[in-house]
N, C-alpha and C positions, 0 to 999 in steps of 0.2 A: 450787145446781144450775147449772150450768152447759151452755150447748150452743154448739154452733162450725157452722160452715156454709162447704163448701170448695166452689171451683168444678171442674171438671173437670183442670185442670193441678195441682191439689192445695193452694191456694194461700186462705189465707183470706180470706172475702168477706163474713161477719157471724158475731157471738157474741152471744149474751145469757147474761144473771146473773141467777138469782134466789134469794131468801133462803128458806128453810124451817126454819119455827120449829115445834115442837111441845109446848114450853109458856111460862107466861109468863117472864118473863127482863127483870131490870132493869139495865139498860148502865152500868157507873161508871166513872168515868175514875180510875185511879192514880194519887198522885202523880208517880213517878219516870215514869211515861207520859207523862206533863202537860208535864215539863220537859225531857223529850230532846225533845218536839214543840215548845217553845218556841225550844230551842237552833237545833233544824235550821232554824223559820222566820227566826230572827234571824242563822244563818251565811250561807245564800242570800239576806236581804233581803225575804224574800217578803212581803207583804201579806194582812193576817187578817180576815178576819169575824165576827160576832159574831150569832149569832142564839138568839132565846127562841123555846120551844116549850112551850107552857102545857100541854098534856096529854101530857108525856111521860110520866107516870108514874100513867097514866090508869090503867092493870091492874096497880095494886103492893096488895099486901095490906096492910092498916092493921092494926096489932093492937089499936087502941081508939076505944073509940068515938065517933062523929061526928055534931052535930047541925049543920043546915043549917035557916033561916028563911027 
């Protein structure tokens, strides 16, 4: 969803984004996705991050079961 915010001469002066999900959905990244993002950062030079996210996959359906002590 998206919203724009103009001032009087027509001219934008704030937008905001937001996501709406209406059910669960687990993000994977592609290979061939993976590699045109590596190419483009390595054509530009660009500088990468790297970060862990422990519960990204906090609401993924397990199909077996799981004990925990």
């Amino acid at each position: 969803v998206f919203k724009y915010k103009f001032d009087t001469k027509g001219y934008l002066i704030k937008y905001k984004a937001r996501l709406y999900v209406r059910d669960t959905y687990v993000a994977t990244l592609v290979a061939r996705t993976f590699r045109y993002l590596i190419v483009i950062i390595a054509a530009f030079d660009l500088e990468t991050r790297q970060y862990n996210v422990v519960n990204a996959f906090i609401n993924s359906p397990i199909d077996e079961d799981t004990y925990y002590e």
